[in-house]
C-alpha positions in Angstrom: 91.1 98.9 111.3 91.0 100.1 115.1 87.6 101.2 116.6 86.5 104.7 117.3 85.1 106.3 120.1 84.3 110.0 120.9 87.0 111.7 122.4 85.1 113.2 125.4 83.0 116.4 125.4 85.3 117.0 122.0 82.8 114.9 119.5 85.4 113.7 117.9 85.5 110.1 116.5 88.8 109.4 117.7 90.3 105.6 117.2 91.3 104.2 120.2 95.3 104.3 119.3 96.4 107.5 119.1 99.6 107.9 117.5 102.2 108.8 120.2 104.3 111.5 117.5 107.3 111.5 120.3 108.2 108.7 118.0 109.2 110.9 115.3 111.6 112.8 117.7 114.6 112.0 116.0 113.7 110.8 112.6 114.3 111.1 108.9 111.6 112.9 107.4 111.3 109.8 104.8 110.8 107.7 108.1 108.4 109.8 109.2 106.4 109.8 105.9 106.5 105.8 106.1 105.5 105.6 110.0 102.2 108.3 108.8 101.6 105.8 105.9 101.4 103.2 108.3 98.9 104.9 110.6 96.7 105.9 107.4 96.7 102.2 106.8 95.2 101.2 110.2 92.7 104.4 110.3 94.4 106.2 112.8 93.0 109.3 113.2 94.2 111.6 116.0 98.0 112.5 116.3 99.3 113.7 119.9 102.8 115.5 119.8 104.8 118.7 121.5 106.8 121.3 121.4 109.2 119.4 123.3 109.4 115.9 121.2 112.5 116.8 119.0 111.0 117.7 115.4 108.5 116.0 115.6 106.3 118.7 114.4 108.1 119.4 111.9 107.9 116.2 110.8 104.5 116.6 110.4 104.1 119.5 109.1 104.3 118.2 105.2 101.6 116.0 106.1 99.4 118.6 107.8 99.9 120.8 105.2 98.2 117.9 103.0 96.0 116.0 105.4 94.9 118.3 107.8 91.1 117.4 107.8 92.4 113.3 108.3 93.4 114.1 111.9 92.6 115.5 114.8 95.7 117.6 116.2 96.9 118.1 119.9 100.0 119.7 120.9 101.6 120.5 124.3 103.1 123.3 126.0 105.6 122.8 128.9 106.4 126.5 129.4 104.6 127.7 132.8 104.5 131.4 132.7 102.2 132.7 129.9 104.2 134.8 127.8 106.8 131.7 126.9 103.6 129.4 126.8 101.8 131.9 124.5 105.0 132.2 122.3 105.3 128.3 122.3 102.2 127.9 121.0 102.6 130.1 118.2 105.3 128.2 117.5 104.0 124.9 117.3 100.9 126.3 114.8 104.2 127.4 112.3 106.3 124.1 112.5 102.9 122.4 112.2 102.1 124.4 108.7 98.5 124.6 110.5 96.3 128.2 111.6 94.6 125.7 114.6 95.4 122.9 116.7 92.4 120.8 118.1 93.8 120.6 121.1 97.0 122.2 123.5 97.6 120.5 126.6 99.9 121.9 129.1 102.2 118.8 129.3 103.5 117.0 132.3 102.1 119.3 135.1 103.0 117.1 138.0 105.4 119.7 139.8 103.6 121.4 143.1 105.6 124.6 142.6 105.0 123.9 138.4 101.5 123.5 139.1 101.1 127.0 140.8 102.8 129.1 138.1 100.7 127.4 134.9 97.2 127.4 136.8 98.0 131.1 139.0 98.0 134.8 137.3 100.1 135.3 134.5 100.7 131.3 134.1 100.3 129.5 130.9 96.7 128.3 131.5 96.5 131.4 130.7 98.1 131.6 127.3 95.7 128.4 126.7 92.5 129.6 127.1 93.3 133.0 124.7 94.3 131.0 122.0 91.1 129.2 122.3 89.5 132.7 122.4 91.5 133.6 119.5 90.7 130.0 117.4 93.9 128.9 117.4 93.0 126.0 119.8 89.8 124.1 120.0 90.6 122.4 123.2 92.5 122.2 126.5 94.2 119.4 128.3 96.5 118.2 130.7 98.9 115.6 130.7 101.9 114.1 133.2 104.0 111.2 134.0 104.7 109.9 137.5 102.8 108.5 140.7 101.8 111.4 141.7 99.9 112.8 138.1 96.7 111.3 138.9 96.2 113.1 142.2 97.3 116.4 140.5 95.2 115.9 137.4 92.2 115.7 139.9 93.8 119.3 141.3 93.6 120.4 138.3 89.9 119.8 137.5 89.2 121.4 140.4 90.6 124.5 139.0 89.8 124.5 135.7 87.6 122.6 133.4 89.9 120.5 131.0 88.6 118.4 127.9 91.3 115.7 128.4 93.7 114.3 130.9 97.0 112.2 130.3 98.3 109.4 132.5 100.2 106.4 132.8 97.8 103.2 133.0 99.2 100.2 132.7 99.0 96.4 134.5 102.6 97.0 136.2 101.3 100.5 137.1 97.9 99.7 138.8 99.6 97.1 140.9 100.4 100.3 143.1 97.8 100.8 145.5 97.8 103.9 146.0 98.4 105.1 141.9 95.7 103.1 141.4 93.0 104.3 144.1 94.2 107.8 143.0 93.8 107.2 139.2 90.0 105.5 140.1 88.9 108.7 141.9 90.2 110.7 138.8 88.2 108.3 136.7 85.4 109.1 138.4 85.1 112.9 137.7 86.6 112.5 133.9 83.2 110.1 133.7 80.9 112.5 135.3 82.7 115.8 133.2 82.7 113.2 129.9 86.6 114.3 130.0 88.4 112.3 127.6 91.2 110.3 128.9 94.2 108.9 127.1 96.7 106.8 128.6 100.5 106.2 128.5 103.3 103.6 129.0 101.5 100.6 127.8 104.0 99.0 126.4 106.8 99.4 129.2 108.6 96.6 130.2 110.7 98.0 132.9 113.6 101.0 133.3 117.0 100.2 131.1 118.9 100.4 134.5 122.4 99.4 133.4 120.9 97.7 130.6 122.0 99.1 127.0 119.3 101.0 125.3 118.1 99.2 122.7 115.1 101.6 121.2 114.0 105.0 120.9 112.1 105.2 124.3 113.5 106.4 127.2 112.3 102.4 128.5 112.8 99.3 127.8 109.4 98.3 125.6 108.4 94.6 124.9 108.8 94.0 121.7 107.4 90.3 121.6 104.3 90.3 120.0 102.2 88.3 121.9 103.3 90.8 125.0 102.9 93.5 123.1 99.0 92.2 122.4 98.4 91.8 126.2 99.7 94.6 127.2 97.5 96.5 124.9 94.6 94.7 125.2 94.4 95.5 129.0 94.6 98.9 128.8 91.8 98.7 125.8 89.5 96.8 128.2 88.5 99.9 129.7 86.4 100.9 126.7 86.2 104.7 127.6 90.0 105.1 127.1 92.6 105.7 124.8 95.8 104.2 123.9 98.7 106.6 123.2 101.5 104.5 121.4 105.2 104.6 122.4 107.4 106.6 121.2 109.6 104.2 118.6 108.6 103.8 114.8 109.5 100.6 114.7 107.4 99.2 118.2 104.7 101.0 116.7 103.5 98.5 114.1 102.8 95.9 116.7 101.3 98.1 118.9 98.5 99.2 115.8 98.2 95.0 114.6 97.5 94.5 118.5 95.3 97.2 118.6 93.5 95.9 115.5 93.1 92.8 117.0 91.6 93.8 120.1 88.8 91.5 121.2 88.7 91.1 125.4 90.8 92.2 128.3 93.5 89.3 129.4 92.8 88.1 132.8 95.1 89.3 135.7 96.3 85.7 135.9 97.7 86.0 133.0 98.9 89.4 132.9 101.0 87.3 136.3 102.3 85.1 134.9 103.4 87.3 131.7 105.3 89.5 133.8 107.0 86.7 135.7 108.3 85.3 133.2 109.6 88.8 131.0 110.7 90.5 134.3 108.6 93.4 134.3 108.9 96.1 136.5 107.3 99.2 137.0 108.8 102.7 135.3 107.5 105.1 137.8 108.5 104.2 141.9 106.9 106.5 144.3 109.3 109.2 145.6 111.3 108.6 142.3 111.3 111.6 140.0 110.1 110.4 136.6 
């Protein structure tokens, strides 16, 4: 079974994994009911999908329709202006057979201009703190991808008081000084705020380049499992944070028996000499649109 922790100011006893439900994107829904077996299996509690990720919410639906109290729920909204973002939302309570979603996050708000619509007048922050009003939504996050998401996240909190934040965290991704001093300052006011923080992109090996694509991510994953276990065992050394898994049903079962398994952090030397030898390289390049 994987360890729980609360999930922030939420009180939630999330586990540490949260299932990534991008994976379910493009899916059968007999895969999907397999891949939510699987999670029941390991205890995983706290599902974290989108309007955006393909059906996967209606993939779930069935099992929220069932299950509903096994899970804690969060949902994303990439509109900006708050009459599509409203409308979105709406949306994702009917594919997801539910009448309230734990949490909403307006997802990947990286974009400067972006950034000014959702958070200004008539944006979709907006939209997000009336369906709280209304129940629909118990929570509100943010989320992004990118070198620059930590910086804006901090932006963000200095706008409005979010219950989560979503980021990249990874070895390869800290090796960037100025990600990672960003990303530490961040840290520092989701401590103080007890916003919870979940993390992305564990499992990247590098970008497919001219490489055939060989699984559902839009990255090459590793798929050894002794890399896999590393990988995930860094990021789970910072025992405030959460794990977000990637988005392929069939990395995801090495990703939850690493997760299982987790004991202590792997020392940079070896996270070296891991990399050296599989080629890693990092996803997100500064002044490189994700």
């Amino acid at each position: 079974m994987i360890s729980k922790i609360a999930f922030g100011r939420t009180g939630h006893m999330s586990t540490r994994t949260l299932f990534g439900a991008a994976a379910l994107s493009e899916v059968t829904q007999e895969e999907a009911d397999r891949t939510m077996e699987l999670l029941i299996e390991y205890g995983v509690n706290h599902i974290d999908t989108a309007a955006s990720y393909g059906d996967s919410e209606l993939r779930l639906g069935p099992w929220m329709e069932r299950e509903r109290a096994r899970f804690f729920l969060a949902s994303k909204t990439g509109e900006r202006r708050y009459e599509q973002a409203r409308n979105e939302i709406h949306r994702s309570l009917e594919r997801l057979r539910v009448d309230q979603i734990d949490l909403i996050q307006l997802h990947n708000l990286v974009d400067a201009q972006e950034w000014e619509v959702a958070l200004g007048p008539g944006g979709a922050l907006e939209a997000a703190y009336e369906a709280r009003a209304q129940g629909l939504v118990r929570f509100i996050g943010v989320t992004g991808h990118g070198t620059e998401v930590a910086m804006m996240h901090q932006r963000s909190l200095e706008v409005f008081d979010f219950d989560s934040v979503l980021l990249p965290y990874s070895y390869v991704m800290m090796q960037n000084p100025q990600y990672a001093a960003d990303f530490e300052t961040l840290m520092q006011t989701c401590q103080a705020r007890n916003i919870a923080v979940q993390t992305i992109k564990a499992v990247v090996r590098r970008p497919y380049g001219d490489r055939q694509r060989t699984h559902a991510t839009w990255y090459e994953p590793f798929v050894e499992q002794g890399a896999i276990d590393r990988e995930v065992h860094w990021v789970l050394g910072r025992p405030t944070f959460f794990l977000n898994t990637p988005g392929d049903i069939h990395v995801l079962p090495k990703v939850l028996d690493a997760a299982a398994r987790f004991q202590s952090r792997p020392t940079d030397a070896e996270m070296d000499a891991l990399h050296e030898r599989l080629g890693v390289e990092p996803l997100f390049v500064h002044g490189e649109a994700p």
